[in-house]
VOBA-1610 file (N, C-alpha, C; in pm, whole numbers, padded with zeros to 5 digits, always signed):
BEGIN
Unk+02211-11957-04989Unk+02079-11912-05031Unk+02035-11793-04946Unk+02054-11758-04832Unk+01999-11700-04706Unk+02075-11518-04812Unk+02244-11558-04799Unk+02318-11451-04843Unk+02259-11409-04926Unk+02198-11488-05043Unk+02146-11450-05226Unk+01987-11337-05164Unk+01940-11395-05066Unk+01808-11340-05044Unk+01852-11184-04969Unk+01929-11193-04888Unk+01959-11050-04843Unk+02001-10972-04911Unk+02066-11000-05041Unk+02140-10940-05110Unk+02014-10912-05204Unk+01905-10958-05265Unk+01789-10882-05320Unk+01701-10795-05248Unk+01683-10845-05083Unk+01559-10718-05033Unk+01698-10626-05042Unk+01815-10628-04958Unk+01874-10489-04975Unk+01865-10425-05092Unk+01894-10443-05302Unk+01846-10371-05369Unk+01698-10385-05344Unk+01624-10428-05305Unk+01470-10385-05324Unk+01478-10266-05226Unk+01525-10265-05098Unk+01483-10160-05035Unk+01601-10040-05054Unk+01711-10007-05141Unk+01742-09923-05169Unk+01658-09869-05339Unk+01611-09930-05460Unk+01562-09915-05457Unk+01398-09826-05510Unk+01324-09874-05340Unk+01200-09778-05332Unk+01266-09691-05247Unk+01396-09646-05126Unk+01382-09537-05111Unk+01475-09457-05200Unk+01532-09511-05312Unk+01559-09422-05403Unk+01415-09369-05461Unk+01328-09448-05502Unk+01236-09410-05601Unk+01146-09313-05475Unk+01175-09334-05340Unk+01060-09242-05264Unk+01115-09078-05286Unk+01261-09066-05262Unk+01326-08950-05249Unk+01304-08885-05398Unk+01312-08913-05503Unk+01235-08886-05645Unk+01122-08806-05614Unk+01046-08894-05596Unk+00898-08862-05594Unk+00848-08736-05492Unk+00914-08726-05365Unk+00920-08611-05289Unk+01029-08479-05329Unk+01103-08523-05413Unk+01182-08354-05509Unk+01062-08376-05625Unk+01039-08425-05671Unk+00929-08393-05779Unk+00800-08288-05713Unk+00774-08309-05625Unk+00672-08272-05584Unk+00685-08094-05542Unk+00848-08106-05509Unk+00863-07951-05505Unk+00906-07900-05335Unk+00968-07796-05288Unk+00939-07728-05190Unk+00827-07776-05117Unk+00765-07798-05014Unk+00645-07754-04948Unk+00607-07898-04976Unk+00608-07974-05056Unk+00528-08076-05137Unk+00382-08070-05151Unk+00363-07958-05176Unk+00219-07898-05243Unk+00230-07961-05385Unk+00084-07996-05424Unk+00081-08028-05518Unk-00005-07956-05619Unk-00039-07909-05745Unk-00138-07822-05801Unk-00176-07939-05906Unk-00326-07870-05815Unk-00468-07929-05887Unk-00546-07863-05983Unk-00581-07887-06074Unk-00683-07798-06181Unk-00808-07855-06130Unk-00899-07814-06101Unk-01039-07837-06080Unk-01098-07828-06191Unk-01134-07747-06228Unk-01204-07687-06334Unk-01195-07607-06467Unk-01180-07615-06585Unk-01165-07511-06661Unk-01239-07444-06752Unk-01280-07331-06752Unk-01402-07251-06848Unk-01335-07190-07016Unk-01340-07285-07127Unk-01330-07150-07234Unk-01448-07104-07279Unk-01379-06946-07245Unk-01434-06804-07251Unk-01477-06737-07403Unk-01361-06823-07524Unk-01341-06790-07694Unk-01231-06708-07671Unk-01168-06733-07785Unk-01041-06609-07832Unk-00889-06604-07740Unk-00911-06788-07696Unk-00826-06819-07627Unk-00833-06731-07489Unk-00920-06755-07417Unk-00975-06694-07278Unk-01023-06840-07223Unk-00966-06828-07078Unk-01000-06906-06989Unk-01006-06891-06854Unk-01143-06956-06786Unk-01096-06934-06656Unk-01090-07011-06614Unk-00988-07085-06536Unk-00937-07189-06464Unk-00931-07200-06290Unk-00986-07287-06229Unk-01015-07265-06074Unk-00867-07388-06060Unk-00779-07384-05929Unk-00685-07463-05913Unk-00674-07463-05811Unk-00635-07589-05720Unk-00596-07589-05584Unk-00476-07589-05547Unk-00380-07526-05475Unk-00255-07561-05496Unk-00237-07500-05270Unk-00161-07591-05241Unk-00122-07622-05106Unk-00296-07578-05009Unk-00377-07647-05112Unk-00504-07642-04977Unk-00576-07525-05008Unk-00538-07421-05103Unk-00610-07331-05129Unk-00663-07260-05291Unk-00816-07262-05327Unk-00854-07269-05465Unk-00825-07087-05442Unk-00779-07122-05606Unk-00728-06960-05637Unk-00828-06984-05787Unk-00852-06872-05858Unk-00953-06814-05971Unk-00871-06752-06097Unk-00803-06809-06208Unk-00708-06744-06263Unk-00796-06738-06416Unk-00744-06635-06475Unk-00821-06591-06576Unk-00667-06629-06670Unk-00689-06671-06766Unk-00587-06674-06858Unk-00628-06636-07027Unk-00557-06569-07076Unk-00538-06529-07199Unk-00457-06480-07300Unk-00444-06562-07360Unk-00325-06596-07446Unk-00179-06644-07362Unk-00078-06581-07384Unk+00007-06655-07317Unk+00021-06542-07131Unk-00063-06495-07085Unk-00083-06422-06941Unk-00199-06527-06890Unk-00155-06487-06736Unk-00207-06571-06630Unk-00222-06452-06541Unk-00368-06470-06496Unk-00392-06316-06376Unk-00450-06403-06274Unk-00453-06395-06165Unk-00520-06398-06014Unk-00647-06317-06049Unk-00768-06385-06031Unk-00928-06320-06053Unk-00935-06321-05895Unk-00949-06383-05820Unk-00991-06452-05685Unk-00916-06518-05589Unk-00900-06524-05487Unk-00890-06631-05407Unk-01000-06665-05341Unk-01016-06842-05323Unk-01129-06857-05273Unk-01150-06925-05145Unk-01020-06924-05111Unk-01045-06973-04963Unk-00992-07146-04983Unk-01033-07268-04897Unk-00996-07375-04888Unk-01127-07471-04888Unk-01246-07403-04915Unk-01394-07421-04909Unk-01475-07397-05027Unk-01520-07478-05118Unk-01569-07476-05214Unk-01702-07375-05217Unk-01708-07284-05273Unk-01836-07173-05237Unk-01992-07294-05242Unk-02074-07184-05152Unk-02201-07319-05169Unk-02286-07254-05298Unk-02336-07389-05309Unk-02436-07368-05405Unk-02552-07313-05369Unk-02632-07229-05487Unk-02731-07132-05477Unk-02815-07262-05436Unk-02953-07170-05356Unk-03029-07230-05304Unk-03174-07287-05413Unk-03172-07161-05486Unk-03287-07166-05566Unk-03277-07046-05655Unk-03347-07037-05778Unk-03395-06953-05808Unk-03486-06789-05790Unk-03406-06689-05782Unk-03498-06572-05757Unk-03620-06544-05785Unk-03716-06508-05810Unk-03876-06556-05872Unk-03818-06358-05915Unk-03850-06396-06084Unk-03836-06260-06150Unk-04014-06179-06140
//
């Protein structure tokens, strides 16, 4: 019985670190991961899309099948306006 039990954690723990080593090539180089935050449609298949990718939000304008860099914005979400200007 003792043998039958070692002989299951060993496949259990080969495995999750099969399934860990997966999951870290999935993830890529760097193991940055890209985040979409936000997305704006613009019409006429225009978008602007904010994304985080290794810690830093970038501003990409997309339309149709092109992708442009509008911005980088740093690793800090811009602050919000305080108030209204009095027109």
């Amino acid at each position: 019985m003792t043998q039958a039990a070692l002989t299951v954690a060993g496949i259990v723990l080969a495995a999750l670190g099969a399934w860990s080593l997966l999951a870290r090539r999935a993830a890529g180089p760097g193991g940055g991961a890209i985040h979409v935050v936000t997305s704006r449609y613009l019409g006429a298949k225009r978008f602007l899309t904010l994304v985080e990718v290794d810690g830093q939000r970038l501003l990409l304008g997309v339309a149709g099948d092109r992708v442009s860099l509008v911005a980088r914005l740093g690793t800090e979400a811009a602050p919000e306006p305080e108030g209204r200007p009095e027109a």
